[in-house]
C-alpha positions in Angstrom: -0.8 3.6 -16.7 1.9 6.3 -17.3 2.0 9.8 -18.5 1.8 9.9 -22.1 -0.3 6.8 -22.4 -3.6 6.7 -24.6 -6.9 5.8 -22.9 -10.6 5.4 -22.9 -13.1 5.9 -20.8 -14.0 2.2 -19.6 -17.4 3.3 -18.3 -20.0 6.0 -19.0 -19.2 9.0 -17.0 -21.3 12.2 -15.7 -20.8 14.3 -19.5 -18.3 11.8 -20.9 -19.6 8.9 -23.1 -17.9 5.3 -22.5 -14.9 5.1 -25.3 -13.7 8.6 -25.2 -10.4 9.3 -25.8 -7.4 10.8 -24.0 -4.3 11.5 -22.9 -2.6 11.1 -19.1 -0.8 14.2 -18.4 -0.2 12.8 -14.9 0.0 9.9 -12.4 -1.4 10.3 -8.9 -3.2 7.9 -6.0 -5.6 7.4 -6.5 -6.4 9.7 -9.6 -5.0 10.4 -12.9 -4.9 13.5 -15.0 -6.7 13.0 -17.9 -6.6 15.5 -21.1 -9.4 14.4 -23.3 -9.7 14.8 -27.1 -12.5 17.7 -26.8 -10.2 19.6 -25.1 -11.9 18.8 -21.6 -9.5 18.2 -18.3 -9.6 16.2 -15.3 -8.5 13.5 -12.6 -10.4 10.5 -12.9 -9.9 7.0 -10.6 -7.8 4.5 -12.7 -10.6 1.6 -12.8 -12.6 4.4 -14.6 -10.1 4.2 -17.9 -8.6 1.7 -19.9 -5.6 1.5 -22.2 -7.0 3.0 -26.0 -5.7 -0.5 -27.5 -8.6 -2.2 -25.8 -11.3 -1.0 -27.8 -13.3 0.4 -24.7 -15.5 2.4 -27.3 -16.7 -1.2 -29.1 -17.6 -2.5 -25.9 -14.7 -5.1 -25.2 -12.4 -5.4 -22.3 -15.1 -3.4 -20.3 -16.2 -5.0 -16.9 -20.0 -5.6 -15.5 -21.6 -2.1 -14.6 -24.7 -1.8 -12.4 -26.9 1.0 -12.1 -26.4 3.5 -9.0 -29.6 4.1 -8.8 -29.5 8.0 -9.3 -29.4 9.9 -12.5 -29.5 6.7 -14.6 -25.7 6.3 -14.2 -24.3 3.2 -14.5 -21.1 2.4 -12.5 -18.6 -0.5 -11.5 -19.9 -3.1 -9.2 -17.1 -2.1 -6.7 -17.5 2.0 -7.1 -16.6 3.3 -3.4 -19.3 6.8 -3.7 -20.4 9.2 -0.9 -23.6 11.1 -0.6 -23.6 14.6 0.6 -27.0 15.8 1.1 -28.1 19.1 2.2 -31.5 17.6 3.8 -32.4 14.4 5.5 -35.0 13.9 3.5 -32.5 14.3 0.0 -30.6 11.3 2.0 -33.6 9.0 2.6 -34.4 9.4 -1.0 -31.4 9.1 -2.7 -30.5 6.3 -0.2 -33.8 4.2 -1.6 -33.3 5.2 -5.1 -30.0 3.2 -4.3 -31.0 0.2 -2.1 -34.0 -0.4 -4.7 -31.6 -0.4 -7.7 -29.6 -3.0 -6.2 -32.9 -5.1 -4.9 -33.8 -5.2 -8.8 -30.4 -5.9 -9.9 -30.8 -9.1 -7.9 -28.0 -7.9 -5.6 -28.0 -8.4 -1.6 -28.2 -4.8 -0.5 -26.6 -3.6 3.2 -28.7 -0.5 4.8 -26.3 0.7 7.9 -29.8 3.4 8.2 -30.3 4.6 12.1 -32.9 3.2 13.9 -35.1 6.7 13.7 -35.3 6.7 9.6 -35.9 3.2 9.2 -39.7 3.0 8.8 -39.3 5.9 6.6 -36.5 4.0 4.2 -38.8 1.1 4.3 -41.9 2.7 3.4 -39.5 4.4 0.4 -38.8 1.5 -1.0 -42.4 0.0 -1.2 -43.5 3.2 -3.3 -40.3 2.9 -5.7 -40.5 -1.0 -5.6 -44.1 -2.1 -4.6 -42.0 -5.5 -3.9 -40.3 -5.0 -0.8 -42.8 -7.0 0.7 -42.2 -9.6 -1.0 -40.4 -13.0 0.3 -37.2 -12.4 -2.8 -36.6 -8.9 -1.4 -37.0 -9.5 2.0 -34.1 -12.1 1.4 -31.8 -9.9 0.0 -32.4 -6.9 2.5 -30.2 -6.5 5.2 -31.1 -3.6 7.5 -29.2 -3.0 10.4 -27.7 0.2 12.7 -24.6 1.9 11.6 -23.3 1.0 14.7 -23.0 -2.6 13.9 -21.3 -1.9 10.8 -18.6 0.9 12.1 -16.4 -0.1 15.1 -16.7 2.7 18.2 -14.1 5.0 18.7 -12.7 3.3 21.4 -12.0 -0.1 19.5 -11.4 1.7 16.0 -8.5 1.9 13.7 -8.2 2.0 9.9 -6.8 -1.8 9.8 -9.7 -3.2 12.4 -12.4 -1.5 10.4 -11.1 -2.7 6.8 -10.8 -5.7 8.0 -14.8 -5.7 9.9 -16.0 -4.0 6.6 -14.9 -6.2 3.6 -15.7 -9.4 5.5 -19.2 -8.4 5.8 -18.9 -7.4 2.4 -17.5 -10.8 0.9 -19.9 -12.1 2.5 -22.5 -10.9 1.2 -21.1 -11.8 -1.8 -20.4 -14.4 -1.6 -23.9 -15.8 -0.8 -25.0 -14.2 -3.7 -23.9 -14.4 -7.3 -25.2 -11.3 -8.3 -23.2 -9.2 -6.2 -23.7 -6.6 -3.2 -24.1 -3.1 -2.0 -24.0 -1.2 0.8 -25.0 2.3 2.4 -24.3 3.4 5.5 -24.3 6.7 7.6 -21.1 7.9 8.6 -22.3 10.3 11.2 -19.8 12.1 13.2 -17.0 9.3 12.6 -14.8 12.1 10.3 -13.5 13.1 13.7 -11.8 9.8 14.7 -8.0 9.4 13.9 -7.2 7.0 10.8 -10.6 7.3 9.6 -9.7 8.9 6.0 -6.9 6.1 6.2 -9.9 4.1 6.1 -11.6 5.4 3.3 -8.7 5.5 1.5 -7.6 2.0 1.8 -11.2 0.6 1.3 -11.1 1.7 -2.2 -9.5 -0.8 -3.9 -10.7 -3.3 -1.3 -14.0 -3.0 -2.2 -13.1 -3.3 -6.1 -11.5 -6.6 -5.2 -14.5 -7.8 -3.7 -16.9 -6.7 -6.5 -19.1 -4.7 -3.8 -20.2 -1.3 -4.3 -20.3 1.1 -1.2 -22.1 4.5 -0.6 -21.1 6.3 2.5 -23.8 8.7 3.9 -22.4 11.8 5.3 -23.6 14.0 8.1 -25.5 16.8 6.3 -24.1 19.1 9.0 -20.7 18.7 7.2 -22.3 21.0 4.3 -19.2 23.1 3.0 -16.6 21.6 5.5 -13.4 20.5 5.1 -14.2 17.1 6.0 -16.8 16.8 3.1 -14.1 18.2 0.6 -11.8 15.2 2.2 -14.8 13.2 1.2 -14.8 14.2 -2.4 -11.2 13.3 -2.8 -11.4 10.0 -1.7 -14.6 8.6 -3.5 -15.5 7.4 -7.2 -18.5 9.3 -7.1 -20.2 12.1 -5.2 -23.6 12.4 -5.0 -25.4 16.0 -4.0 -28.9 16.8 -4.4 -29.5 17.0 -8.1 -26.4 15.5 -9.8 -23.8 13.6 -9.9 -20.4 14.1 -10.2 -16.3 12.2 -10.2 -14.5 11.7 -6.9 -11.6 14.4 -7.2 -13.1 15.6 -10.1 -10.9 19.0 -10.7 -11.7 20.1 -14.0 -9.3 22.3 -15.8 -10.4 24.6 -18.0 
């Protein structure tokens, strides 16, 4: 896409209906600048729109969408998103909400949950569910410590953890035909060098593998630099009660 070109939103977005029309007023990475018809403004991720000669608004040309799980949003099955909660227990429930939305979906769901929440993510998902007990979910549930999904700091860079995170990913996968999620808590790893290099370069990665990702941040990171580094660099950004576009700079 270049400036000047026509598009549509290829998905439903938080405000913005699948189909609307626009115009890009300019070209970034990984956003575009987006004037919509209403007279509304702002940088959206490219898998997000679609050229306005596809006929996004009729429902063709549009890929598979999935539900998030949160606020009845429906999003691409390889949306990268990050949740930013004030609260652990706003992280344990949006966290189920998300992992139980991907059980019923029929997808293979990831939980990178520490050790210390687990019971309490488990027993979640039996109130939301009532089925995690049962022998399909407990097939399709992978719960395991962030540790074994992140690299340590002595061992990491953003090429060694790409390259650890979208082969468990394919995996997954690929061992199921209805796709796969993930969420895992970041913790403190916003400190280690290359790590928004990793965020970054997972994006598209993770569209190419058709796997959807939410990354939990550290709810001490409330109003910090490193969360607004977060919003940049993710499809979706999830707070307490809404949610909203990665980058999403509205222009009034």
């Amino acid at each position: 896409m270049k400036v000047g070109d026509s598009v549509r939103t290829a998905i439903s977005l938080p405000g913005i209906p699948t189909g609307t029309t626009g115009t890009v007023k300019e070209v970034g990475r990984p956003f575009l600048l987006v004037s919509f018809d209403d007279g509304r403004e702002g940088y959206y991720p490219r898998q997000q729109l679609c050229s306005a000669a596809c006929g996004c608004a009729n429902g063709t040309g549009i890929e598979r969408t999935i539900p998030l799980g949160l606020f009845d949003l429906r999003v691409s099955p390889g949306s990268h998103c990050c949740l930013l909660p004030s609260t652990e227990s706003v992280a344990l429930e949006a966290t189920a909400r998300f992992a139980a939305a991907g059980l019923e979906s029929g997808e293979t769901v990831i939980c990178g949950v520490p050790n210390g929440l687990r019971p309490a993510l488990l027993a979640r998902l039996r109130q939301l569910g009532g089925s995690v007990g049962c022998e399909d979910w407990r097939k399709r549930l992978v719960v395991v410590a962030p540790c074994s999904f992140y690299l340590p700091a002595s061992e990491f860079t953003a090429a060694r953890q790409l390259e650890k995170t979208i082969g468990a990913l394919r995996a997954a996968a690929r061992s199921n035909p209805q796709g796969a999620r993930a969420f895992v808590h970041v913790g403190r790893r916003p400190d280690l060098a290359g790590w928004w290099q990793y965020e970054e370069q997972v994006t598209p990665l993770l569209r190419e593998a058709g796997t959807m990702a939410l990354c939990v941040y550290d709810r001490a990171g409330w109003g910090t630099d490193c969360w607004r580094r977060a919003i940049e660099l993710h499809h979706y950004v999830v707070r307490d009660d809404h949610v909203s576009t990665g980058g999403l700079a509205l222009v009034q």
